[in-house]
Steps between C-alpha positions, in 0.01 A plus 500: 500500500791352284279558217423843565865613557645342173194663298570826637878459422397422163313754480763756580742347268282538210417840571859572491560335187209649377645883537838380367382363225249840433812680569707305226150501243532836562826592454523314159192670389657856561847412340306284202250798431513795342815702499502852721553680225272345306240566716586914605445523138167432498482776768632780255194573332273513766773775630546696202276635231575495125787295527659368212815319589742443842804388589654341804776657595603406856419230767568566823477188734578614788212678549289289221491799252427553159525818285379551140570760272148552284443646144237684368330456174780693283790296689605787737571417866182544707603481797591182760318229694643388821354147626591405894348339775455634874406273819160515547300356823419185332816530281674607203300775299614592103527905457514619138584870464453681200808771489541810213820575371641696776381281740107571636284280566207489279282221629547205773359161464474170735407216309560252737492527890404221753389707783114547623262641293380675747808673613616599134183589385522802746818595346310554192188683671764733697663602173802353614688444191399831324744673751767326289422619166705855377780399749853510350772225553691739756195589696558398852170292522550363877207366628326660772693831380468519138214248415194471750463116607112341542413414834449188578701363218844647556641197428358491110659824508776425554535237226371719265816744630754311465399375142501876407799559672702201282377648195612833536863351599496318140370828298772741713740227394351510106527872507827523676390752781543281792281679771600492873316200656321549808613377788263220641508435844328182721190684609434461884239678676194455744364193340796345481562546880187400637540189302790446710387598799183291456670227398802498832151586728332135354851335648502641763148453639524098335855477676497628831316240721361825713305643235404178255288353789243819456218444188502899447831550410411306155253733471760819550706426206183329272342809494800676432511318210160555398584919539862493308510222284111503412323834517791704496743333240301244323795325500457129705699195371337337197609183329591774197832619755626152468433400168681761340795412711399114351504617149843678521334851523607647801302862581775743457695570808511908504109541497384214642703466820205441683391181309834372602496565868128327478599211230834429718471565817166264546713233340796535687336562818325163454846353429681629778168394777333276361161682465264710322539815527244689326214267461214553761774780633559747258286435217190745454279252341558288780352781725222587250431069548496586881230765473281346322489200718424736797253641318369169379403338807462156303781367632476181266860297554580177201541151733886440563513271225323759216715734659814364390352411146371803471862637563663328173269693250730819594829203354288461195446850418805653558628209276278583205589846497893436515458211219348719278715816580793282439348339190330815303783763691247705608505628836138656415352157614596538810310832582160366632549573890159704622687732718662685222106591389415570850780728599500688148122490435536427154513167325313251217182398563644126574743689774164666620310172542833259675521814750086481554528092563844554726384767695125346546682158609668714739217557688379049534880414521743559715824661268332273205706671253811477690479173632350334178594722187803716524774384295762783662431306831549167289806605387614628849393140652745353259766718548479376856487147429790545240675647854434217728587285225846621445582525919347122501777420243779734639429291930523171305845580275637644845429221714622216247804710460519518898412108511763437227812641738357272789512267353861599334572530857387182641 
């Protein structure tokens, strides 16, 4: 038993150092490698046809922006190039605009985005970005208003918005027409709400004694989930709404409120209680797990002992895909969860075949992908643990302080 405690402390320690160290590997990789500006340039030909020569003429860091004055063949200014970056769902996206002289866009161009193929790919299919093209600098170009957002990958949208909308701000500034900026407001509506409600109904039916003794309840509020987060919003936590909050790339606040209340809440909730939340609870893949195990009939349950080996694979998984999103600082890697395929009906044909074996497990094991794979319910577990471990420390500095004046006293 000795044995086994010490190796599983080891263990944890070197999976610490492990991400540290990816995080420092990758760090010095980013600042060692090849200079921003450096690499937007090789962007400016894929952007702009028959270009001869360019120019950098302002950066503009808060906001990570570039803009390029370009030359044509008989060195007369062209036109600009704009280079800026948006938050994606799987994080930071590069926009490259392609502006005339007085300020219209000519072309659009994302060379680099790290959200699911899937998703973006019916940005592209849903002409999308072709709603941007003979817009001027001063056009209003809200979305929702102005520029029609995909369903089902609002988010991407987003990004790709507020990319745009920092390279306008740079070519108003180069032209000296500063345009009036749209206000943008924190964007609350039904969604948002329901998350909230759903989330105070979970506490309240875990909390109160009254109501946590009855199974159904769980059922109340897991198929709630299932209906909002799942069918309705496609939107359940994934291991991507962490990681980006890992990697420094926060989803920005204005359009993405509702990642927030999800992201936050489930963490602080588990803080301030001491449990979970949204797993088995909230989470619509957790219901989906529960369906097919009722329709299963197998009813096939690991020993005690597999059980809780079977338990640490979710530990190892949802440390590969942090050490390499730390190490390669891509948050892309993380995007593998088969309930964004299920909810959206679209995915790779590897997404196709991990929802096929997940769901099909489903039906032999009861909540085998919960119980044995997830690594948002990993992550939860630890966030627990990290909990009890931090009250364990706070009882024992209280009652040597308390022992200390008794002894004073005595």
């Amino acid at each position: 038993m000795l044995f086994k405690f010490n190796l599983k402390r080891v263990l944890i320690l070197l999976a610490g150092l492990s991400l540290l160290i990816a995080g420092l590997v990758g760090h010095l990789s980013e600042s060692r490698g090849e200079d921003k500006s450096a690499l937007y340039e090789n962007y400016l030909e894929d952007s702009f046809t028959g270009i001869a020569d360019y120019s950098l003429l302002k950066v503009d860091p808060t906001n990570l922006g570039y803009i390029y004055a370009v030359e044509d063949n008989d060195d007369m200014l062209a036109g600009y190039v704009t280079i800026t970056t948006g938050q994606g769902y799987g994080g930071l996206l590069t926009v490259v605009l392609n502006w005339s002289l007085d300020g219209e866009i000519q072309s659009i161009y994302i060379p680099q985005n790290s959200d699911d193929k899937a998703w973006w790919d019916q940005l592209i299919t849903g002409d999308f970005f072709d709603q941007y093209i003979g817009r001027k600098f001063d056009d209003a170009l809200v979305l929702g208003a102005d520029i029609n957002a995909i369903s089902g990958s609002t988010i991407s949208c987003n990004g790709v918005a507020l990319g745009v909308h920092a390279g306008r701000a740079l070519v108003a500034e180069q032209l000296a027409k500063p345009y009036p900026i749209p206000e943008e407001k924190i964007k609350f509506g039904l969604s948002e709400a329901l998350l909230i409600g759903g989330l105070c109904t979970v506490v309240l039916f875990r909390m109160l004694s009254v109501l946590s003794r009855f199974r159904w309840v769980r059922y109340v509020t897991l198929f709630f989930g299932l209906g909002v987060l799942g069918i309705w919003l496609a939107r359940p936590l994934s291991l991507t709404n962490f990681a980006v909050w890992i990697m420094g790339s926060p989803p920005h606040l204005n359009t993405n409120l509702f990642l927030y209340i999800l992201v936050i809440g489930v963490v602080l909730l588990a803080l301030i209680f001491g449990k979970n939340f949204y797993c088995y609870w909230l989470c619509p893949y957790s219901a989906v797990q529960e369906i097919a195990y009722k329709l299963g009939q197998v009813g096939l349950r690991p020993s005690a002992k597999w059980h809780k080996r079977l338990r640490n694979v979710r530990y190892f998984i949802l440390w590969f895909a942090l050490f390499f999103t730390i190490l390669l600082g891509s948050v892309s890697i993380t995007v593998f969860e088969p309930w964004g395929t299920l909810f959206s009906l679209k995915g790779s044909f590897d997404q196709w075949v991990l929802l096929g074996i997940s769901v099909a497990s489903g039906f032999f094991i009861y909540n085998a992908w919960c119980f044995y794979v997830c690594p948002v319910g990993a992550f939860m577990d630890i966030v627990l643990i990290v909990r009890r471990k931090g009250r364990d420390l706070w009882n024992t500095i209280v009652h040597l302080k308390v022992k200390k004046e008794v002894n004073g006293k005595v």
